[in-house]
MDTraj code that builds the backbone (N, CA, C; nanometers):
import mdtraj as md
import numpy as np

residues = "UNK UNK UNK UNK UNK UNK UNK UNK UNK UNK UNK UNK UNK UNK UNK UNK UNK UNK UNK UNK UNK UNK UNK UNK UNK UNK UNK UNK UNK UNK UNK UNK UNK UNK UNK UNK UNK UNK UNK UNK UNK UNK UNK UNK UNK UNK UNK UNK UNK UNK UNK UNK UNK UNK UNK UNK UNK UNK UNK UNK UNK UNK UNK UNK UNK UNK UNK UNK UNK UNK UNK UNK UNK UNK UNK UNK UNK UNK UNK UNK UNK UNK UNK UNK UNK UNK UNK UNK UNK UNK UNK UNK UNK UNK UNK UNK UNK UNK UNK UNK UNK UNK UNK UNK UNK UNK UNK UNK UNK UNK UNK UNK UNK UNK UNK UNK UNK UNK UNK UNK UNK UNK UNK UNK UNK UNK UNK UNK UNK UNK UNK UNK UNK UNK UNK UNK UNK UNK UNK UNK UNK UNK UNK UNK UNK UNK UNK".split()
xyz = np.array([
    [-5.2649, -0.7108, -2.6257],
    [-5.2381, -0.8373, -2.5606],
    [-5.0891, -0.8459, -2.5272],
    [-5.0501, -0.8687, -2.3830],
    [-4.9173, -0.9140, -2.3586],
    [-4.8284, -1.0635, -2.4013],
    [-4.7117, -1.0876, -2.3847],
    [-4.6133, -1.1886, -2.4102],
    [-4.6670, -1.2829, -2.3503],
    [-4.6461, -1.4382, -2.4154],
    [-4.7333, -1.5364, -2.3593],
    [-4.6045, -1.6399, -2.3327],
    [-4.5934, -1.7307, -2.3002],
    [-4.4874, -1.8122, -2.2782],
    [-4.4163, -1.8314, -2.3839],
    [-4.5108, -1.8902, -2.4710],
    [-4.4811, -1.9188, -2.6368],
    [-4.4390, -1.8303, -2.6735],
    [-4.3926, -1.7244, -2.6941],
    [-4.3895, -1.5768, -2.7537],
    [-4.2267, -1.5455, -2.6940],
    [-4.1492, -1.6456, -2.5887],
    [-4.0286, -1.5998, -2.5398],
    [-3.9759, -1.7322, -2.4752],
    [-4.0368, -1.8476, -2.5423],
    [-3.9493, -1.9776, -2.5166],
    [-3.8650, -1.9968, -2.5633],
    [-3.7725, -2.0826, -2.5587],
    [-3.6712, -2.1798, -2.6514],
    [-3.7037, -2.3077, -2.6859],
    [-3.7874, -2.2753, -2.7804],
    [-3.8514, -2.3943, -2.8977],
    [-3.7063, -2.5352, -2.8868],
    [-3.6186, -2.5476, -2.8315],
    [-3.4917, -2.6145, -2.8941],
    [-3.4306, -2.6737, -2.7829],
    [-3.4927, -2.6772, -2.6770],
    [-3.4654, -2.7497, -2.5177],
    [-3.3780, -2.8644, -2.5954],
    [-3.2194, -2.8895, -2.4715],
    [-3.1664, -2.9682, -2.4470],
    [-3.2415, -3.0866, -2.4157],
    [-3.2269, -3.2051, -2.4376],
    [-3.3041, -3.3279, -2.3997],
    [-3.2300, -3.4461, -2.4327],
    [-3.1960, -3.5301, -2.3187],
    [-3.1619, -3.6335, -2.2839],
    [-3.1680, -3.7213, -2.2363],
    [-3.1454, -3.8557, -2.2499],
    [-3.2183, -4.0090, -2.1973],
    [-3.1404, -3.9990, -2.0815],
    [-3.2273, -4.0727, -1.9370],
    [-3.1711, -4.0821, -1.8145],
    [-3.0464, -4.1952, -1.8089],
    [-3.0458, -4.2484, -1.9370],
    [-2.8929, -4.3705, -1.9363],
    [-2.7747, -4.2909, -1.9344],
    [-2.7752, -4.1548, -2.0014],
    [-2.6601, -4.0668, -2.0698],
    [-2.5572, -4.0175, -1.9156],
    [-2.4460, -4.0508, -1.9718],
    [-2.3710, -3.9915, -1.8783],
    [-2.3353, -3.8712, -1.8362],
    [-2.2711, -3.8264, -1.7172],
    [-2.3331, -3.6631, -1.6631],
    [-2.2007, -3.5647, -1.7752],
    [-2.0730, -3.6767, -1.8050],
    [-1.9611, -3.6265, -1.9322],
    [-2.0158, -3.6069, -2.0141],
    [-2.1182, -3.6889, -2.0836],
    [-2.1673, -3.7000, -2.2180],
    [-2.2608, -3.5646, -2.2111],
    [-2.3352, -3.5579, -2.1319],
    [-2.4719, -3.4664, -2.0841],
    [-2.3982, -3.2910, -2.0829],
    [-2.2509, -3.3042, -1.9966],
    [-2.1955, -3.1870, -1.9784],
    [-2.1454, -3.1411, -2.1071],
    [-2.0812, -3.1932, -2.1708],
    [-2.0737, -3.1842, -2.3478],
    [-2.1328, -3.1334, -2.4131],
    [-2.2422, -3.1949, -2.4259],
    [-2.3216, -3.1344, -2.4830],
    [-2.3930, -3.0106, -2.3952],
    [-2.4857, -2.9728, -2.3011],
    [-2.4466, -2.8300, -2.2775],
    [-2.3652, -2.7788, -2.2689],
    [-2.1894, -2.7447, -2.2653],
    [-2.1434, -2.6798, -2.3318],
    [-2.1930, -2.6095, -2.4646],
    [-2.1203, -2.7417, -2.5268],
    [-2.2138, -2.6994, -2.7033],
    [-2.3156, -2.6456, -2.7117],
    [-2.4118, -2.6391, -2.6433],
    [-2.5495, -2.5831, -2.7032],
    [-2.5324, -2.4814, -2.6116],
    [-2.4784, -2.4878, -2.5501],
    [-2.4803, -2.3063, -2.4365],
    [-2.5648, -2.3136, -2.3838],
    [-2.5952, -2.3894, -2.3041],
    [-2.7435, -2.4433, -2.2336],
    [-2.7124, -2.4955, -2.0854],
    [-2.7821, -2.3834, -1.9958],
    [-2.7549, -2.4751, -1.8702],
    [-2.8316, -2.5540, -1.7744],
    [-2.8660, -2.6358, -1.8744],
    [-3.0100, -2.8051, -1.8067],
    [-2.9935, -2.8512, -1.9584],
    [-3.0583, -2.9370, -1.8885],
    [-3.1003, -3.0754, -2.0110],
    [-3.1865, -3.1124, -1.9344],
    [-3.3412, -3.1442, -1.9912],
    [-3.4499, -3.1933, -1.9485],
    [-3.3744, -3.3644, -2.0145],
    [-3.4620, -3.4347, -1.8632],
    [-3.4169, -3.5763, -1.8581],
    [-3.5453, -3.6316, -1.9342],
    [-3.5306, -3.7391, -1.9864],
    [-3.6185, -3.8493, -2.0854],
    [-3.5998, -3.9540, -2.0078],
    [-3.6949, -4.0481, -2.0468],
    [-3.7008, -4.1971, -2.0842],
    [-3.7731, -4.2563, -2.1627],
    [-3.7021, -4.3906, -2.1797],
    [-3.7786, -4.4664, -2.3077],
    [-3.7794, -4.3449, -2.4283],
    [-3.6912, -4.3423, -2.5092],
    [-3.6506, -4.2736, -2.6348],
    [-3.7145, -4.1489, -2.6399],
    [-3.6850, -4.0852, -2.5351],
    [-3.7500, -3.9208, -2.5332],
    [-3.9228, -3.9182, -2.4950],
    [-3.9807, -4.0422, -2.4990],
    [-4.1715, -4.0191, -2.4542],
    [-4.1677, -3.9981, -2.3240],
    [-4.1153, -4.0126, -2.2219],
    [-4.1710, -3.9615, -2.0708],
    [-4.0738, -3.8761, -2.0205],
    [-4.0944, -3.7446, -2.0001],
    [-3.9727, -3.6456, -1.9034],
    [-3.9545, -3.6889, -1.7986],
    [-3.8711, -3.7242, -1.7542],
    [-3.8338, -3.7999, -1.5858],
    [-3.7762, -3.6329, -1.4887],
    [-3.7175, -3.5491, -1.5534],
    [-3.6582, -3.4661, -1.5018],
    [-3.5815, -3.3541, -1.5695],
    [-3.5195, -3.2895, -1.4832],
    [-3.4474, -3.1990, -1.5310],
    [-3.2760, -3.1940, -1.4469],
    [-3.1756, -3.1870, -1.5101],
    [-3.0476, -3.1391, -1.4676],
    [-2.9905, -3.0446, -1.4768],
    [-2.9539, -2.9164, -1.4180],
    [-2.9145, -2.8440, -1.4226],
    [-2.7357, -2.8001, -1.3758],
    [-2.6860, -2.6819, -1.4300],
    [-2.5360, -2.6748, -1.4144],
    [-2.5388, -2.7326, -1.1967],
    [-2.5984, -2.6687, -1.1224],
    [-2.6393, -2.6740, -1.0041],
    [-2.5803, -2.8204, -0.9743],
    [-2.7397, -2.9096, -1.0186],
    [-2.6677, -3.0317, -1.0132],
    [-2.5446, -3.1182, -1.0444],
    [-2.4812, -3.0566, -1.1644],
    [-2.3169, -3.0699, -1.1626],
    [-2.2469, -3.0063, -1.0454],
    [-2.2915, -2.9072, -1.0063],
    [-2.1718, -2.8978, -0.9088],
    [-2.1763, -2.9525, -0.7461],
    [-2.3269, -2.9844, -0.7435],
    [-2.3808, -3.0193, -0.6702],
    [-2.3588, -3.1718, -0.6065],
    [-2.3911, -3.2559, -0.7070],
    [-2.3812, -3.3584, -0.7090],
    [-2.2270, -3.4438, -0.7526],
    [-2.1938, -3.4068, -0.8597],
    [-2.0802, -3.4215, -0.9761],
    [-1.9680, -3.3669, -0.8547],
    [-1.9578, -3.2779, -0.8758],
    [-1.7875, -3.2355, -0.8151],
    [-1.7873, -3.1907, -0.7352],
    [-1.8914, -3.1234, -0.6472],
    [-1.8597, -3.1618, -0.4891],
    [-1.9070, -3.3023, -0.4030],
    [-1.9790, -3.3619, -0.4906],
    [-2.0183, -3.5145, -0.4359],
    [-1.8766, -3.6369, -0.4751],
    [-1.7969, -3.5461, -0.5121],
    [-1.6574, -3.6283, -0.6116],
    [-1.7172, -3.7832, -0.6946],
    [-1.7962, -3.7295, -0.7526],
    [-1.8037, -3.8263, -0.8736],
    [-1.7590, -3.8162, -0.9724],
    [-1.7447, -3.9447, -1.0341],
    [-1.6828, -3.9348, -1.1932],
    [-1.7906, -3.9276, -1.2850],
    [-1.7619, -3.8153, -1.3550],
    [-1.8628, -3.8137, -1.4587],
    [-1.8893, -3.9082, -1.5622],
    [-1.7914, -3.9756, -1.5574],
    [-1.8107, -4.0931, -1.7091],
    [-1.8731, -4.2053, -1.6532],
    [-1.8852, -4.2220, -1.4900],
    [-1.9644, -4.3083, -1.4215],
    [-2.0648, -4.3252, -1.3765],
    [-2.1660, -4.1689, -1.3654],
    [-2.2623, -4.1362, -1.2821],
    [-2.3536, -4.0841, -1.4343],
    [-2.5240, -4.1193, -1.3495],
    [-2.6023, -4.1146, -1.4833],
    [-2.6834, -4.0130, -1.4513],
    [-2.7659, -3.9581, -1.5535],
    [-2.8517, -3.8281, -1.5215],
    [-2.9609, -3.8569, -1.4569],
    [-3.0233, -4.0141, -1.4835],
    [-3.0955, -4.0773, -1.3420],
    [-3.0790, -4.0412, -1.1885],
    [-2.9662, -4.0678, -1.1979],
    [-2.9054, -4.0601, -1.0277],
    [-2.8976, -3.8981, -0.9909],
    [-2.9165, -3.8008, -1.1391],
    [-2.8476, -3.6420, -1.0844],
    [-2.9876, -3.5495, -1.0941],
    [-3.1285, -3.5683, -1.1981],
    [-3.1935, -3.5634, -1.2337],
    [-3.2719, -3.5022, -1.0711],
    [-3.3692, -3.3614, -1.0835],
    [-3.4424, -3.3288, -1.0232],
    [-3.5996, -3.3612, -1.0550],
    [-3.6508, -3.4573, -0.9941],
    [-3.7405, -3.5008, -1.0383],
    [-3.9068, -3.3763, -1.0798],
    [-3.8466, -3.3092, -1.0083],
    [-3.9696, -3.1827, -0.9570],
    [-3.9970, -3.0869, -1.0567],
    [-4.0622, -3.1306, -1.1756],
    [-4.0380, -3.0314, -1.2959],
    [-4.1476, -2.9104, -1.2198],
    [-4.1200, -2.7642, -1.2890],
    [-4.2146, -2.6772, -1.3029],
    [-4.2750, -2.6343, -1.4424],
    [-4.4005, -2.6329, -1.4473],
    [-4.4025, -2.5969, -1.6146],
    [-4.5094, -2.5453, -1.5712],
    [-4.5873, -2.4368, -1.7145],
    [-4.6615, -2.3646, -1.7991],
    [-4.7014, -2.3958, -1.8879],
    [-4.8497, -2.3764, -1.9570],
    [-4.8563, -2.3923, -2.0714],
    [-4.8198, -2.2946, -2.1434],
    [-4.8136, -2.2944, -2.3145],
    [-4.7643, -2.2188, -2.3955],
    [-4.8519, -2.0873, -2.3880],
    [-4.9618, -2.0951, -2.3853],
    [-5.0592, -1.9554, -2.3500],
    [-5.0305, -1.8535, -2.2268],
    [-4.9382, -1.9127, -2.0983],
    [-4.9702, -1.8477, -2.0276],
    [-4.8856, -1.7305, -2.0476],
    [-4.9689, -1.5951, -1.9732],
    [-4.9471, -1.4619, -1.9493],
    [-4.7793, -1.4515, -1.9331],
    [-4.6750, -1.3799, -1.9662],
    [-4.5462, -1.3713, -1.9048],
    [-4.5060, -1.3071, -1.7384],
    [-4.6201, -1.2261, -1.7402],
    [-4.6550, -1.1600, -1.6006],
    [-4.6946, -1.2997, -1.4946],
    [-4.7516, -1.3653, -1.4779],
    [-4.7796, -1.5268, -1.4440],
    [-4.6509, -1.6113, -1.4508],
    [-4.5971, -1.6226, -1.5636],
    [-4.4408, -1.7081, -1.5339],
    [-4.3482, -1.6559, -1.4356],
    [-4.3358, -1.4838, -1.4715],
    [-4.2064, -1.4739, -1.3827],
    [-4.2898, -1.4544, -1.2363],
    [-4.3881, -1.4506, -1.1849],
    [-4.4493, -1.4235, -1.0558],
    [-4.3984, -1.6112, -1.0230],
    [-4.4484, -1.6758, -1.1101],
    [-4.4316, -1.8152, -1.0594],
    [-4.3039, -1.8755, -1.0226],
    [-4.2065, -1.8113, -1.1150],
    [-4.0700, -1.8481, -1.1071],
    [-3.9908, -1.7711, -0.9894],
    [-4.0159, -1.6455, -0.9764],
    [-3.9797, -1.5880, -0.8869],
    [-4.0273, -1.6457, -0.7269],
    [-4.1871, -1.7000, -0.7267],
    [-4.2042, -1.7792, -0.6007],
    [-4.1401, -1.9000, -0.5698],
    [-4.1343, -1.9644, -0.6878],
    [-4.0890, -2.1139, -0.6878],
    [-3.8844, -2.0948, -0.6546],
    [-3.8490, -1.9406, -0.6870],
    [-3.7093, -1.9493, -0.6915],
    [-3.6199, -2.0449, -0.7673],
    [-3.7181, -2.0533, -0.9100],
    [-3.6666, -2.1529, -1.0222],
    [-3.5869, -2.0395, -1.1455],
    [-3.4692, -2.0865, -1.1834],
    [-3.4619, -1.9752, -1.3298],
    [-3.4768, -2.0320, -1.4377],
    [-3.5773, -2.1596, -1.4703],
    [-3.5945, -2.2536, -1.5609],
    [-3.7236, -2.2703, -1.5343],
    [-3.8366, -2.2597, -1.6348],
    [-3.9473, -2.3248, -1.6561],
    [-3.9804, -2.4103, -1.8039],
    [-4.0282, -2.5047, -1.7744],
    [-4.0897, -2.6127, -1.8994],
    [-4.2141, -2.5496, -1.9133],
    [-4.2050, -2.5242, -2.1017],
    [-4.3673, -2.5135, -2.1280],
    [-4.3762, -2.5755, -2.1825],
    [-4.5365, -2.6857, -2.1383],
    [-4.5879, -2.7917, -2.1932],
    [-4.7179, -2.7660, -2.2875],
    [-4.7243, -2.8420, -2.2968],
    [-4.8856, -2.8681, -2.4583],
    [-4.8967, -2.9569, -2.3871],
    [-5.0251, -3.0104, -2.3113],
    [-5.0421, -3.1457, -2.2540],
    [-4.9281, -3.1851, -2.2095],
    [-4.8427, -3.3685, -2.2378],
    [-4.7974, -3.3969, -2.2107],
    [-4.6194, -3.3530, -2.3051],
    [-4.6490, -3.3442, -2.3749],
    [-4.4854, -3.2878, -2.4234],
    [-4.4690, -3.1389, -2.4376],
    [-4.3152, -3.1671, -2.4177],
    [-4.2542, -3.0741, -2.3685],
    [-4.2385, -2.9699, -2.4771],
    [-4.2784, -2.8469, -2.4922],
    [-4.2553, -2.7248, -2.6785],
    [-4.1267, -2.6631, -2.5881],
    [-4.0910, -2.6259, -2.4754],
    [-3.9930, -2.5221, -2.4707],
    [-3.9630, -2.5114, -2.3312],
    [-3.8658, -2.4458, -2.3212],
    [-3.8184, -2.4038, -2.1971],
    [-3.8180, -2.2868, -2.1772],
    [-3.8362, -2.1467, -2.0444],
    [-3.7976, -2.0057, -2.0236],
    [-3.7219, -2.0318, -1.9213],
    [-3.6045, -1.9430, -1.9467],
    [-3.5270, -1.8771, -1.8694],
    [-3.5058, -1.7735, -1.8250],
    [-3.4503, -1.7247, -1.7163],
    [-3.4190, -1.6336, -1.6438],
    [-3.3555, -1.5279, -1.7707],
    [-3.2636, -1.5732, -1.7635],
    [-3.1695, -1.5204, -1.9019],
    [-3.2376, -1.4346, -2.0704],
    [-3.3399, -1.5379, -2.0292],
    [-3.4404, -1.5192, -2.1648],
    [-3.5323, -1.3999, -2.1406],
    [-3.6050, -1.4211, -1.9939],
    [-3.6837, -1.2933, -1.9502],
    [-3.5981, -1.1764, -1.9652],
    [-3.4520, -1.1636, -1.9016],
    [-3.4422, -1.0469, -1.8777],
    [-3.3820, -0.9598, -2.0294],
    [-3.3745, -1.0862, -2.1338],
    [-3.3710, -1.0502, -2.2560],
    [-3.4580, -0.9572, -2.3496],
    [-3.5888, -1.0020, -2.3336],
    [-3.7245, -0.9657, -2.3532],
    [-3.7412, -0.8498, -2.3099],
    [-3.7172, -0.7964, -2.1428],
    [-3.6893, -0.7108, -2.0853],
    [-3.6378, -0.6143, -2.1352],
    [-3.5227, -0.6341, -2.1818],
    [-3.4327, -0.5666, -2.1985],
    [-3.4796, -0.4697, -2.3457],
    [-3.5349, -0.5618, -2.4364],
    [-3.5586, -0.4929, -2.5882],
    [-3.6919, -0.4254, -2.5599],
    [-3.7833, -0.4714, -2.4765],
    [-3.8911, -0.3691, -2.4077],
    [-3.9202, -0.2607, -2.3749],
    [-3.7413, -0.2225, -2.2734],
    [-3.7425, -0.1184, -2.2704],
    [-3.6714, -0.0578, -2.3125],
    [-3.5814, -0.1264, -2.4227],
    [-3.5071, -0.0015, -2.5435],
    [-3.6168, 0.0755, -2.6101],
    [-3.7271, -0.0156, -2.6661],
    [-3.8391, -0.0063, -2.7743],
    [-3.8791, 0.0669, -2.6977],
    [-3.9648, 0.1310, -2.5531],
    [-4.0598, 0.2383, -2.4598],
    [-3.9600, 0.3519, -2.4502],
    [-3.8320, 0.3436, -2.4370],
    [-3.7553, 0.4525, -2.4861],
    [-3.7652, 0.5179, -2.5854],
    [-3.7209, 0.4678, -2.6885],
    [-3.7105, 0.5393, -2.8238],
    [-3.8509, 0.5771, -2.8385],
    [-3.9897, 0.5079, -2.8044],
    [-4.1046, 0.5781, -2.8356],
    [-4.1208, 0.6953, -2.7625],
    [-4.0520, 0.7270, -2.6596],
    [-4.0823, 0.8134, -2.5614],
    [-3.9912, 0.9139, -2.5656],
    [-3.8658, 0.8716, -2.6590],
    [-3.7837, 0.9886, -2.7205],
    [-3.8883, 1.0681, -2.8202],
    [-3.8933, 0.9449, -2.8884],
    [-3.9470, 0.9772, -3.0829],
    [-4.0574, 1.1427, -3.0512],
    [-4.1517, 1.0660, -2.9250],
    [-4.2853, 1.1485, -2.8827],
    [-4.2659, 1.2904, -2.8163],
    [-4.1368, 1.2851, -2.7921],
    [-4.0636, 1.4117, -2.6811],
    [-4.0546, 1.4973, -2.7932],
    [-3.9322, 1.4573, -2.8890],
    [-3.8937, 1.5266, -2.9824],
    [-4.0179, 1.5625, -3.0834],
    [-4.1101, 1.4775, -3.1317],
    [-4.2320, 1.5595, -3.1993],
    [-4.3117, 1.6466, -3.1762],
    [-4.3274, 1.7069, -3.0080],
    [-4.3951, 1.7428, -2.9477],
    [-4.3436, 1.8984, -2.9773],
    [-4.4522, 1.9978, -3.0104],
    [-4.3887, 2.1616, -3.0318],
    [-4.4820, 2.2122, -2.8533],
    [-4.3439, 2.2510, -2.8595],
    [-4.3434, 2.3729, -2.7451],
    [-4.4681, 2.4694, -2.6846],
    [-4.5234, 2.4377, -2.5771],
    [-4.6501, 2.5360, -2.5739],
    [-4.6112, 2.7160, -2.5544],
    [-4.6753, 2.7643, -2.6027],
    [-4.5953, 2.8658, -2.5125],
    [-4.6611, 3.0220, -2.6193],
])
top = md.Topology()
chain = top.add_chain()
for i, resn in enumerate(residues, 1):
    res = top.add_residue(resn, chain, resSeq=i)
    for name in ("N", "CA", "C"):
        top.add_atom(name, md.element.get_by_symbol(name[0]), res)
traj = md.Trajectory(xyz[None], top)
């Protein structure tokens, strides 16, 4: 069986109320090394959206706003994409790659378990094919010589 969403999320999504300011919001991704914050309302029960670094530069400082003035309401992409936690990883990145998203929400019904990233896939990737290497060393080197 292959990698399922669940199997290469980030259980630990940024999340923030649409009152929070885009200073307060940028702060904190810094800190968490995170680039979005899924938007809330009403004390985290309804996702309104998502903000991404994009929309800071997008909106925020080439729109010359002040960040201590402007809310994640006003910056917030309303257009979430999500997955459930089961799905195939072969299925996310086909989806993400069509959608030209490097952020997907995986949902359980209505709340939110995690986020994948671009960053995250090519992570996964990456130890995939250290691990098909070394098996394919390990198998080279055990192999005696025909002859």
């Amino acid at each position: 069986m292959g990698l399922l969403a669940k199997n290469i999320m980030d259980a630990t999504p940024l999340t923030m109320d649409d009152e929070t300011d885009a200073l307060t919001c940028a702060r904190a991704m810094v800190a968490q090394r995170k680039g979005y914050t899924i938007v809330t309302h009403g004390g985290a029960k309804t996702v309104t959206g998502i903000v991404t670094e994009w929309d800071f530069l997008e909106k925020v400082l080439v729109g010359g706003k002040d960040p201590s003035r402007c809310f994640l309401k006003d910056l917030a992409s309303p257009k979430l994409q999500s997955c459930a936690p089961d799905t195939p990883m072969d299925q996310v990145v086909t989806d993400m790659a069509k959608l030209g998203i490097r952020r997907l929400i995986v949902r359980s019904g209505d709340q939110v378990v995690g986020v994948i990233t671009t960053r995250q896939i090519l992570s996964t990737f990456r130890q995939y094919v250290d691990k098909l290497s070394s098996e394919i060393a390990g198998y080279q080197s055990s192999a005696t010589p025909l002859g």
